[in-house]
C-alpha positions as CSV (number, residue, x, y, z in Angstrom):
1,X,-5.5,-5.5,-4.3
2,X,-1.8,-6.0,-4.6
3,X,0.3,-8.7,-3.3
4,X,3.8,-8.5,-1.8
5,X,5.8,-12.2,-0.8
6,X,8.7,-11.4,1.2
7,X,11.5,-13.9,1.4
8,X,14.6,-14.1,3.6
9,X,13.1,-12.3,6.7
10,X,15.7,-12.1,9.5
11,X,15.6,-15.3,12.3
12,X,12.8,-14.0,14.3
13,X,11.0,-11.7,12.4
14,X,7.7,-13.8,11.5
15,X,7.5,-15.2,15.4
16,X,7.5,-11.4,16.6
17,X,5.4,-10.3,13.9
18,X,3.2,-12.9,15.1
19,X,3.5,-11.4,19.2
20,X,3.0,-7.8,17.8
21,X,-0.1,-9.2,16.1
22,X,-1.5,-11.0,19.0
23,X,-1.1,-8.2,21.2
24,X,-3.4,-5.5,18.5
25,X,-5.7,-8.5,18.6
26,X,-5.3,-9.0,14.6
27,X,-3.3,-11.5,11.9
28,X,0.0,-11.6,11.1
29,X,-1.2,-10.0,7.8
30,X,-3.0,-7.9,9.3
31,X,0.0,-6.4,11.5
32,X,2.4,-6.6,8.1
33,X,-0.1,-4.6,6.4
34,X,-0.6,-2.1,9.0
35,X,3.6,-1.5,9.8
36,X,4.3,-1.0,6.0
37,X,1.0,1.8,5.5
38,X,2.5,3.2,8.7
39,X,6.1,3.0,7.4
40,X,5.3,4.4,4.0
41,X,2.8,7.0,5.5
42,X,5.3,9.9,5.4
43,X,5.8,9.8,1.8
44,X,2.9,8.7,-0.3
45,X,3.3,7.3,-3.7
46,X,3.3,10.4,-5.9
47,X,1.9,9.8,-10.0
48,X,5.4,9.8,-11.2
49,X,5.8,6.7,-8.9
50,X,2.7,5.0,-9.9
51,X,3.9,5.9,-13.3
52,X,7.2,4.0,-13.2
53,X,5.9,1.2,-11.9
54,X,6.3,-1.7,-14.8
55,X,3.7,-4.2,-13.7
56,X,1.4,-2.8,-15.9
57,X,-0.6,-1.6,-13.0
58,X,-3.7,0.4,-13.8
59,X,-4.3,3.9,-12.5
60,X,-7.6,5.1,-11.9
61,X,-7.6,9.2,-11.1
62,X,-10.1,10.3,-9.2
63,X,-10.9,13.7,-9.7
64,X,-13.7,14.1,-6.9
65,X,-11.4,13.2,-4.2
66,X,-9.3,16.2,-5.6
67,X,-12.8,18.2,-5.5
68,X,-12.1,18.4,-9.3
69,X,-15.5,18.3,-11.4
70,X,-15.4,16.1,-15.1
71,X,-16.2,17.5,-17.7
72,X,-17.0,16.9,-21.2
73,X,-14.7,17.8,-24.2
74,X,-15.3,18.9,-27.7
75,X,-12.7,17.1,-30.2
């Protein structure tokens, strides 16, 4: 899992982040998480993305998911 601090936040932000969170019945986390994924739903990292990234993230590609088959190769 990644982690994201966020400093600075406009007066107000965290206390209705907090209300928006109550009223879904989760955390403040929770509610963050859930406003960025919905946020960032539109536009889904793409691999060129993933590739720029420089936090030496690791990318795992899941071919099934793709309905892609593995398959052996002769070197």
């Amino acid at each position: 899992m990644e982690q994201i601090l966020i400093r600075n936040l406009p007066v107000g932000t965290r206390a209705a982040l907090r209300a928006r969170a109550q009223e879904h019945g989760r955390s403040s986390e929770a509610e963050a998480r859930e406003l960025l994924a919905e946020a960032l739903a539109s536009r889904p990292a793409t691999l060129v993305d993933l590739l720029r990234m420089d936090d030496g993230v690791e990318i795992e590609f899941e071919p099934g998911r793709l309905g892609l088959a593995g398959r052996d190769v002769e070197l």
